[in-house]
C-alpha positions in Angstrom: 76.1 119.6 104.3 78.3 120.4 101.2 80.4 122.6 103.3 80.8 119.4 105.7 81.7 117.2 102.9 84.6 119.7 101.6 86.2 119.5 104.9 86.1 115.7 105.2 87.6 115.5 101.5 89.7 117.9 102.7 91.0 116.0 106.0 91.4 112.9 104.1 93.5 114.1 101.5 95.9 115.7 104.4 96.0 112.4 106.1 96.4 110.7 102.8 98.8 113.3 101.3 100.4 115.1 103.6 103.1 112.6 105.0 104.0 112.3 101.3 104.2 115.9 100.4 106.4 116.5 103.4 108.9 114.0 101.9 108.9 115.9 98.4 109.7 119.0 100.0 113.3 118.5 100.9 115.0 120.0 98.1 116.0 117.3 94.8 113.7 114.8 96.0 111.6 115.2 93.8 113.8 114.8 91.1 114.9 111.5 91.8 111.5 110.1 92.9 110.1 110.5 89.7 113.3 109.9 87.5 112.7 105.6 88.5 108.8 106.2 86.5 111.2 107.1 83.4 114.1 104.9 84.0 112.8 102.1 85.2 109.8 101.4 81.7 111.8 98.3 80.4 110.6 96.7 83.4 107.0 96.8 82.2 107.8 97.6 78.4 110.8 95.1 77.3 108.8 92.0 77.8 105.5 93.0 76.4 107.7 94.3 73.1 109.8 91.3 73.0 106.5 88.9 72.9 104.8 90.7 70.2 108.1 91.5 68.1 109.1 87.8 67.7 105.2 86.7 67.3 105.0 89.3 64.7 108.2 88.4 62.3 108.2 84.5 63.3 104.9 83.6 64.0 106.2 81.4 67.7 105.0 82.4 71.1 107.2 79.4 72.3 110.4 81.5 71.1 109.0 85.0 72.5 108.2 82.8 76.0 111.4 81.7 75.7 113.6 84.5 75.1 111.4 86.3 77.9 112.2 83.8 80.4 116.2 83.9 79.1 115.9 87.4 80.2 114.3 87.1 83.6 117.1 84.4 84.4 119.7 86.9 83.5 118.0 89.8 85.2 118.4 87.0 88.3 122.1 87.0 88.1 123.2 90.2 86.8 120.5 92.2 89.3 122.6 91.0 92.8 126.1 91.7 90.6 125.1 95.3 90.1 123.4 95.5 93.2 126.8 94.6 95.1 128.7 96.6 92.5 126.7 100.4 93.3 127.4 99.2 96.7 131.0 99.2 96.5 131.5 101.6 94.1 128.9 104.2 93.7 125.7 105.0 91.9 126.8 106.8 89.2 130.0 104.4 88.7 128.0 101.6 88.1 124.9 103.0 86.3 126.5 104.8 83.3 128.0 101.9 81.8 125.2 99.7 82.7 123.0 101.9 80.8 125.5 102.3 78.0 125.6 98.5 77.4 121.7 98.1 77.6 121.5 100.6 74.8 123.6 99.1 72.6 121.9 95.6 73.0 118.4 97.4 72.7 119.3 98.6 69.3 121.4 95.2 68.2 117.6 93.5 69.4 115.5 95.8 66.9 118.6 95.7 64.4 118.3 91.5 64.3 114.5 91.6 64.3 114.0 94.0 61.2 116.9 91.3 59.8 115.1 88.5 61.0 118.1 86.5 61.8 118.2 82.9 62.9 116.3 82.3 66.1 119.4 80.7 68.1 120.7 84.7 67.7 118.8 86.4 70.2 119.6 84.0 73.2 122.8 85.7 73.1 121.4 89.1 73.0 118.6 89.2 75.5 121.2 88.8 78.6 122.5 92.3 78.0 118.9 93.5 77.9 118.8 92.4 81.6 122.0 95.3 82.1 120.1 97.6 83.9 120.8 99.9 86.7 118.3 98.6 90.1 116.9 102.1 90.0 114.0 101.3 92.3 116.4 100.0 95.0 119.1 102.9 94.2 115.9 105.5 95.2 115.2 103.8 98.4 118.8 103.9 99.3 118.7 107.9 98.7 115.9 108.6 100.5 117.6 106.1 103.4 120.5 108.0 103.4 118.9 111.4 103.9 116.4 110.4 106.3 118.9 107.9 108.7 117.4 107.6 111.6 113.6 108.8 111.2 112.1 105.0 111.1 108.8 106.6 110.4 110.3 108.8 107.3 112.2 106.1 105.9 109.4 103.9 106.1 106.5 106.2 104.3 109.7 106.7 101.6 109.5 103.1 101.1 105.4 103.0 100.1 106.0 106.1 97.8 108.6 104.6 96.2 105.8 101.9 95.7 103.3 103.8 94.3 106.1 104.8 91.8 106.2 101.5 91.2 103.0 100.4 90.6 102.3 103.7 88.3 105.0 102.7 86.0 103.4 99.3 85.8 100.2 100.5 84.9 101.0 103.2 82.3 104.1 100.9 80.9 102.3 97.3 80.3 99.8 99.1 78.0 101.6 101.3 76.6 104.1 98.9 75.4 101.4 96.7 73.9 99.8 99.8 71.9 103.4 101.1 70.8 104.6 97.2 69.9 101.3 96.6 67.8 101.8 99.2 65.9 105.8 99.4 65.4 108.4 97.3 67.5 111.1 99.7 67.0 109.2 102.9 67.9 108.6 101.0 71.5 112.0 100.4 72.0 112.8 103.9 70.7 110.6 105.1 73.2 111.6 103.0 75.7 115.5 103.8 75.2 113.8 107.9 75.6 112.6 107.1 78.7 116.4 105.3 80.5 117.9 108.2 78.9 115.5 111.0 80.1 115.5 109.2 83.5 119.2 108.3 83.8 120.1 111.9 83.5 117.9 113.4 86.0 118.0 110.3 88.4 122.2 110.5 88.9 122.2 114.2 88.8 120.0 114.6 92.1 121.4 114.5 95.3 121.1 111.6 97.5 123.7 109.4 96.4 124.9 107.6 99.1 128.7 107.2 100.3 130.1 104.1 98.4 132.7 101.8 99.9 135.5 103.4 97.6 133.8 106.6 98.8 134.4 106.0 102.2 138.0 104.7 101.5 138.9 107.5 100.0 138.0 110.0 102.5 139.9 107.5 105.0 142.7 108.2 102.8 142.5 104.5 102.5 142.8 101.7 99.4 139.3 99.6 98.7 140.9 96.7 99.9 143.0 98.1 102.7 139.6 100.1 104.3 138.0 96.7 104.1 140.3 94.8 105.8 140.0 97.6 108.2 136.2 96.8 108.7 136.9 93.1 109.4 139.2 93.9 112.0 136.4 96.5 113.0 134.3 93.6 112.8 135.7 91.3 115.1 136.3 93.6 118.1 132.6 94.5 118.3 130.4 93.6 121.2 127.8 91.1 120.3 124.5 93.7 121.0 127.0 95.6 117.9 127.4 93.0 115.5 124.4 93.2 113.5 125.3 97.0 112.4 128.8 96.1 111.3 129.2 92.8 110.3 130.6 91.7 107.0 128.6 91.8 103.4 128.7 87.9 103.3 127.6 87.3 106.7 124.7 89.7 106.8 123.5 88.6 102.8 123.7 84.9 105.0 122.0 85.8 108.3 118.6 83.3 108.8 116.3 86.7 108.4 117.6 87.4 104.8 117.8 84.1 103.7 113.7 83.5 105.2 113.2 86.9 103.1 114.8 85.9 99.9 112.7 82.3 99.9 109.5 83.8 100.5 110.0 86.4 97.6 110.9 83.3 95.5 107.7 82.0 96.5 106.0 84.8 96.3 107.1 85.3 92.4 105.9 81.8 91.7 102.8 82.1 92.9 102.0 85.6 91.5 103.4 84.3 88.0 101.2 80.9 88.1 98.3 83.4 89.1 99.0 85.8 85.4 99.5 82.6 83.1 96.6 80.7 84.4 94.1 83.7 84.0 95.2 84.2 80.8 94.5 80.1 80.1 91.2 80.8 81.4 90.1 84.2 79.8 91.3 82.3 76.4 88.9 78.9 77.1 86.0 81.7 77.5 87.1 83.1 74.2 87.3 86.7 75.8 91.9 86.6 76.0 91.5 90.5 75.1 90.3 91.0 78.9 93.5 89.7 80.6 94.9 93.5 80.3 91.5 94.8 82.2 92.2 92.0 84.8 95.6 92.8 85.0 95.3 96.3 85.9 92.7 95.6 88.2 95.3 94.1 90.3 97.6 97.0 89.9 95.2 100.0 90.3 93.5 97.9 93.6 98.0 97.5 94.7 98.4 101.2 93.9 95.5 102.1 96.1 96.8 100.4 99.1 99.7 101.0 99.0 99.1 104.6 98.8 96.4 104.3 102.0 99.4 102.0 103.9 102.4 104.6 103.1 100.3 107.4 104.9 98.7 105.7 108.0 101.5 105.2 111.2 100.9 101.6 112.0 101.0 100.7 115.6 101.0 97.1 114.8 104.2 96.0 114.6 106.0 95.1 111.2 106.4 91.7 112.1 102.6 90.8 112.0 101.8 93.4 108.8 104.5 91.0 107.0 102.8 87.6 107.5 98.6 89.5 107.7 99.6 90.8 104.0 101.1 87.6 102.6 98.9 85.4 104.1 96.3 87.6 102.5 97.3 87.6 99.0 98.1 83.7 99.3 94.4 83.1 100.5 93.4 85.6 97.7 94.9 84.0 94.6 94.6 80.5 95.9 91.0 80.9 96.0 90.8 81.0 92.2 90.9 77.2 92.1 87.0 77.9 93.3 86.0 80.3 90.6 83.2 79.9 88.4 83.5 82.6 85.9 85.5 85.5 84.8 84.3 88.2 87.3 84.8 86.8 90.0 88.7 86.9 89.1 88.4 90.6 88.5 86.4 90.9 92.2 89.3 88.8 94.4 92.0 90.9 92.5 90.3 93.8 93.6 89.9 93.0 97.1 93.1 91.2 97.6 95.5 93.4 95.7 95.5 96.3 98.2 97.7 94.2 99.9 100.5 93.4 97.4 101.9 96.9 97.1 102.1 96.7 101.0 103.5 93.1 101.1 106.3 94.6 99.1 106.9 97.7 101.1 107.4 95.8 104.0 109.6 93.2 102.5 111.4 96.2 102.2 110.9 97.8 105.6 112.4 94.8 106.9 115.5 94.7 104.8 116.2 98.1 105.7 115.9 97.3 109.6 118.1 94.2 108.8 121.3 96.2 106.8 123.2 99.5 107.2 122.2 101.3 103.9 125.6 100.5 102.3 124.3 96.8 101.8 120.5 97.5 101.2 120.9 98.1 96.9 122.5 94.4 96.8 120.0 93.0 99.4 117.1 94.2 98.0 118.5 93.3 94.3 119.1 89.6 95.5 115.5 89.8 96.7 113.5 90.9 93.0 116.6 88.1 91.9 115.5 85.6 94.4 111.7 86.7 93.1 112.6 86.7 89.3 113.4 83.1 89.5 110.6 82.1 91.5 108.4 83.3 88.9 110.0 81.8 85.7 109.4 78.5 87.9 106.2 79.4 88.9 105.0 79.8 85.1 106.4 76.9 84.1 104.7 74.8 87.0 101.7 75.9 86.2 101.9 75.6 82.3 102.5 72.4 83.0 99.5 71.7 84.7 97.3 74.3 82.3 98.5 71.7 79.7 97.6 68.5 81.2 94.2 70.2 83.4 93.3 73.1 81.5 92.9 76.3 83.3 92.1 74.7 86.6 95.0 72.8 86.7 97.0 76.2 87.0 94.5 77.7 89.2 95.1 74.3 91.3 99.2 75.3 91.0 98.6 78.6 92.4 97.0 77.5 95.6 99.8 74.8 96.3 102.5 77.4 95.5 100.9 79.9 97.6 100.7 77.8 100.5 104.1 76.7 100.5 105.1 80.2 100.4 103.6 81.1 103.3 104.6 78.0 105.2 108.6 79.0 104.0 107.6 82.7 105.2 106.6 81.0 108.7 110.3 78.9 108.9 112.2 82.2 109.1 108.9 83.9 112.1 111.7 83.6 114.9 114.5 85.6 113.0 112.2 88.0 111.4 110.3 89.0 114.1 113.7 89.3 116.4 115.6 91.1 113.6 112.7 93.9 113.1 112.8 94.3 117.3 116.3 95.4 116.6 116.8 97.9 113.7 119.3 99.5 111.3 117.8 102.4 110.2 120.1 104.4 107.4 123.2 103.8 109.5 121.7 104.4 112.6 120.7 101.4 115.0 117.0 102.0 116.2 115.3 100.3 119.1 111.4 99.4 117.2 108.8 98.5 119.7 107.0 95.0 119.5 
């Protein structure tokens, strides 16, 4: 019997692992899979220091909320700029002056809180904290650009890039609330570490995919004059061609991105309504020191389905995943408006966060089956833009209602928003499923069954 149960730990770790290792085999991959766990921490970590920095030296959790939200508007806007920027120009173009400038405004931040100058000072400031490179979208480009073609490849690329994702979210939102309470500063010197550490090794890998200037160049060819080229290009293609060359404009405006980009607004509002009102809640029970427990609940229970949904080859077709995962997670957190005490939140985030690390995967599945990998950094950046906003309006929705109903009230907010997310998500069902029938894979066009 122990000898039986050794091989079927065994087999399950090679159906679990194996896919995975295979990727991380082909040589530099490595490198800059794990460089976006380093480079990417001020996702997790700037908030979280910015919150207890300003509660710290001036006592107001409606100026740290404030200054928070400031930033996620200007991550909003500047995400798609940059996005379209490493696009046109390159990776390493783009991201070594983006990380320069985020630098200097992380240490102008820390230099204005030890000064404790006037509040109206750091709305100015906390825009250039939102200058930084989209590393998560710049990976899935690499690995999209060294596996064109392989749909299967590309997509298991896609979950592990997940689970990279949902790792730095669960070491960085602790970590930045140990390193904060004890020294503001020393979390933002470790965080600056970390861009630099990850920076280096991220741009020095291989990978990088042909920019537009790139591909100018070895036209022998201007920017402008190799993109006038491509309009002309453009317009003499058949119509079965047109969705693998079409312009940027047109294909950032096609009905399938546009049904993505809502939904993912949505989908941030009702996530973000979900966090604030838990928090409302754990704080009526007197017990607000559990909301980190809860919260990484959630991400450990995302990190473990995504990792399960990377390695298994789906015969259902994307389409359906999509709308079975969101529909999921909408049922999920809308049932909180039906709770009666504090574990229960902990047992639906359990069982219904498997399927947020694959709702995002296949968010991102579809984008890559919608645009050539030349387009997919600003798509997916106008996405987490799209999703950014959604949840700076989804918190303040439900703090709203938390205010006038208490904790239900949010709860209450949650359900609504998640409903009309998955209704919008419905609108676009036609284009979806008919864009994901017909696929860009890397720069390849890929005929997907169902």
């Amino acid at each position: 019997m122990p000898h039986m149960s050794g091989v079927r730990s065994s087999s399950l770790y090679q159906r679990l692992f194996s896919g995975y290792a295979t990727l991380l085999s082909i040589p530099g991959t490595r490198r800059f899979t794990f460089a976006v766990l380093l480079a990417g921490m001020p996702g997790p970590m700037v908030g979280m220091s910015v919150t207890i920095g300003i509660q710290h030296y001036y006592g107001s959790y409606g100026l740290a909320g404030s200054l928070t939200g400031t930033q996620a508007i200007a991550t909003a806007l500047i995400g798609p700029l940059l996005g379209h920027l490493v696009d046109r120009y390159g990776q390493k173009r783009v991201s070594v002056p983006a990380v320069g400038m985020w630098m200097a405004s992380a240490v102008a931040f820390v230099t204005y809180l030890l000064c404790r100058v006037p509040p109206t000072v750091y709305y100015f400031i906390m825009p250039f904290l939102a200058i930084l490179p989209p590393w998560g979208a710049m990976c899935r480009a690499r690995w999209a650009h060294l596996l064109a073609g392989d749909a299967a490849s590309i997509d298991r690329s896609l979950a592990m890039c997940s689970i990279i994702d949902e790792m730095m979210w669960i070491i960085g939102n602790p970590l930045a609330s140990i390193l904060a309470v004890w020294s503001v500063p020393g979390a933002f010197a470790f965080t600056a570490v970390c861009v630099i550490i990850g920076a280096v090794l991220f741009l020095g890998a291989i990978g990088e995919p042909d920019s537009e200037l790139d591909r100018a160049r070895k036209a022998g060819m201007s920017l402008n004059d190799y993109r006038g080229s491509a309009k002309k290009a453009t317009a003499k293609t058949t119509a079965s061609q047109m969705t693998a060359s079409k312009g940027t404009a047109s294909l950032l405006l096609s009905p399938a991105i546009i049904a993505l980009c809502v939904t993912w607004f949505g989908l941030g509002a009702f996530q973000s309504a979900t966090s604030i009102s838990i928090i409302s809640y754990a704080r009526q029970l007197g017990v607000p020191q559990v909301t980190g427990f809860i919260f990484a609940c959630f991400s450990f229970s995302s990190l473990v389905g995504v990792t399960f949904y990377g390695a298994h080859q789906w015969q259902v077709p994307l389409w359906k995943r999509f709308y079975i995962c969101l529909a999921v997670l909408a049922v999920g957190l809308g049932s909180f408006s039906l709770i009666t005490a504090l574990w229960q939140v902990i047992v639906i985030y359990l069982l219904v966060g498997v399927c947020q690390g694959p709702t995002w995967v296949n968010g991102n599945q579809i984008v890559m089956r919608l645009v050539p990998t030349s387009l997919f950094t600003e798509t997916v950046a106008l996405m987490n833009a799209m999703n950014s906003v959604g949840s700076s309006v989804g918190s303040a929705t439900a703090g709203h209602f938390i205010d006038i109903a208490g904790p239900h009230g949010g709860f209450l907010t949650v359900a609504a928003l998640a409903l009309a997310a998955v209704v919008i998500a419905f609108i676009g069902f036609r284009q979806i499923k008919a864009a994901t029938s017909h696929a860009i894979i890397g720069e390849e066009k890929v005929e997907i069954d169902g």
